[in-house]
Structures are given as structure tokens and as C-alpha cells.
C-alpha positions, 0 to 999 in steps of 0.5 A: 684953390683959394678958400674963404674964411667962412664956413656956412654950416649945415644941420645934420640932424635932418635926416627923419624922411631920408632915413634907409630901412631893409625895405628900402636900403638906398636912399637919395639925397640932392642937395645944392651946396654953395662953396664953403658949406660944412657939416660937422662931425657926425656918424650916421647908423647907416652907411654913406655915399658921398657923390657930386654930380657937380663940384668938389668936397672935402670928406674927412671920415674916421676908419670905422670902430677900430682905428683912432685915425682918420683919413680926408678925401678931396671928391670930384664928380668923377669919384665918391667916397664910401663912409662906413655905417658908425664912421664919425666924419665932416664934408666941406664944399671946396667947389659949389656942388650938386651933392648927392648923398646916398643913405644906405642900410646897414643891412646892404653893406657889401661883404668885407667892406670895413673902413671908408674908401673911394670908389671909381662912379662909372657912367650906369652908377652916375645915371642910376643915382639920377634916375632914383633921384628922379621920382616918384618911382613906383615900387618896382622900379625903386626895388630895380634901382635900387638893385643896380646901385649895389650891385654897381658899388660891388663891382666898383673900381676903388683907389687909394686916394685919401689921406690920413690924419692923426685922430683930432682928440688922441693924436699927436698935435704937433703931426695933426698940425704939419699934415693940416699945414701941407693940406693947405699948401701942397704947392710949398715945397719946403723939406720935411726937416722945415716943416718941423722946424715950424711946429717945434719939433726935430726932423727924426721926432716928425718922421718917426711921428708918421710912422708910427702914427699913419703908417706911412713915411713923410714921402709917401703921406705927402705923395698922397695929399699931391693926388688928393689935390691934384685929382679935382684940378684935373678933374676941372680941366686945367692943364697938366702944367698947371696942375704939377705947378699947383702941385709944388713940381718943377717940370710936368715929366716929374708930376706926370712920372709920379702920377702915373706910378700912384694911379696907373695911368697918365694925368692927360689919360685920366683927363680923358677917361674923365671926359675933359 
């Protein structure tokens, strides 16, 4: 996906007439975002949802109060990412978008919803966020919306599609660094003792680091940031083919295997189910 150098920052401190109350816990937000737009890193008292209705970005959110990590997602309009009320995070568009953030009063997180998550947007959510986005509503019908989005998110598919990262300020640098690496190049398929090699550490010091650090081997964080990229190419509609060599894959039965055994479905059958 190729990137421009610059990025257009936006201002984060302009959210007086979108601010959610008890009274009204769901607020819309639209937004057309040309490629390369970032919002640094902010936290909101409020919960998120990061959605577009069109294009791509690039969420990366801490876990909430109690972990130092943090996680980046890669959004197509097919999914959208929860970001909990407090959570520190920073989006950058990786495709022009039609963004679409809704802000969501604390008071209306769902039960046992702690940390950042990716939710499957069905076809009633995707359309409910554009009709409360359509207004103005009369009271009623805002308070009814407002009703099925929630009850929407509770019933919402979620994935394990992000990717964690060693926290900017307390991780180690060396293993912030190589993950930033990968991120950038998930087509390289260089080993894990070669990418070591390039941030001056020994191959047993990386791989303890992602252990110790994500919670995760080098296999799997790296299968993770595969999906990551992979998920918003085919939600473009490019080929399988082009998307497992994108995704650093020799033959598209190896990426097809991989990507059925992470997602429970084929990459055609995600196409599909996608509309492409």
C-alpha cells in the first residue's frame, strides 16, 4: 500500500458539539479524510467507534488503564474498532475515507467490555450509523437509533485482528522498532534471526522480547500483522493472488491455509460475505 511521507494532522480538541451525555449516549461524527491524515495520540472520557463508510485507517490504541501495550488495527469498511473510554490512541488514514466516529457515553458501555476490540459492522449497524447521521432527528427517533446501535454492538461479531506493539514510552525499542519494521513490509520475508540482525540484537534476546512483552511468539505476532494488512487489500477486491504476494506468500494455497485457519473462513468466502 504505498504511503506518502507527509502526514496532515488534525485537531483533536474539537469535540464541544459532539460530546455524548446520559441523555444522548451516541453521537455521530462524519468526516472526509484525504489519505495521510493523523490524529495524534489523545484519550477521550468517552468510548469510541472508529468506522468508514469508505477507505482505510490505521488505529492504534492502548489496552485501557491497565496494560502498558498497545495494539494497531488496519479498519476496512467492513469492520470498526471499539476504543474503550480513557484508552490513549492515534488513527492515520491509509486510504481517502468517509469516516465515521461514533462517541459513546461511558455510562452505555456494554457489560465486560474492557480494552479495544474489532467489531464485525453488519448490514442494520452500517445503515443505523446513516440514518443517525442523517438528521435532524426528532427526539424519539434519536433515543430509537440510538437504542439499535447498542444493541447492535452487543450482539456484534468481534475478531482478533490487532496487532500488539511494545508501549511507545516503557517498551523495549529495540522490539518497538522490528514490529514497525514488519508493519511496513509484511511482504519481506526475511527470518526472524535477520530482522534482529538489523536492530542489533541476537535472535533468543527478539524472540524472548515478544514473549515477554506481547505475549506472543514471533509466528504468531507476524501472522497477526499478515491479517492486519491482508484483511483491507481484500476488502478492496484485489485478488487472492495478489493479496498472499502482497502478504510475503510463495503460492496462494499457503496464504488461503493460513487465512482460513486465523479467520474460519476462505479469503474468496470473506470476499464474498463482504459483497466483492
Amino acid at each position: 500500500m504505498a504511503r506518502s511521507s507527509r502526514l496532515h494532522f488534525m485537531p483533536v480538541g474539537d469535540t464541544d458539539p459532539f460530546t455524548p451525555s446520559r441523555e444522548r449516549p451516541v453521537r455521530v461524527r462524519a468526516r472526509s479524510m484525504p489519505v495521510d491524515t493523523h490524529f495524534e495520540p489523545h484519550a477521550h472520557a468517552w468510548a469510541q467507534l472508529a468506522y468508514c463508510a469508505s477507505g482505510i485507517v490505521q488505529v492504534t490504541a492502548e489496552q485501557g488503564h491497565h496494560k502498558a501495550d498497545e495494539v494497531t488495527y488496519i479498519v476496512p469498511p467492513s469492520r470498526a474498532v471499539w476504543i474503550a473510554p480513557g484508552a490513549r490512541h492515534h488513527i492515520t488514514v491509509l486510504e481517502a475515507a468517509e469516516f465515521r466516529t461514533l462517541y459513546i457515553d461511558a455510562s452505555a458501555t456494554p457489560e465486560n467490555w474492557q480494552g479495544c476490540r474489532v467489531i464485525v459492522v453488519s448490514a442494520l449497524l452500517r445503515e443505523t450509523i446513516h440514518a443517525l447521521d442523517a438528521g435532524p432527528l426528532s427526539q424519539t427517533r434519536e433515543q430509537l437509533l440510538t437504542r439499535l446501535v447498542l444493541d447492535e454492538l452487543i450482539h456484534a461479531d468481534t475478531q482478533a485482528l490487532g496487532v500488539p506493539l511494545p508501549n511507545a514510552q516503557t517498551g523495549d525499542k529495540r522490539l518497538r522498532a522490528l514490529c514497525e519494521a514488519v508493519l511496513r513490509a509484511p511482504s519481506e520475508r526475511a527470518t526472524l534471526a535477520e530482522w534482529a540482525g538489523g536492530i542489533g540484537a541476537s535472535e533468543r534476546t527478539v524472540a524472548r522480547l515478544f514473549r515477554d512483552e506481547l505475549g506472543l511468539s514471533y509466528q504468531q505476532w507476524r501472522q497477526q500483522a499478515i491479517l492486519a494488512h491482508a484483511l483491507p487489500l481484500l476488502a478492496r477486491g484485489q485478488s487472492v493472488s495478489q493479496v498472499a504476494a502482497a502478504s510475503g506468500y510463495a503460492s496462494d494455497s499457503a496464504f488461503s491455509a493460513m487465512f482460513k485457519a486465523a479467520m474460519g473462513q476462505s479469503p474468496s468466502h470473506f470476499q464474498k460475505k463482504n459483497g466483492l
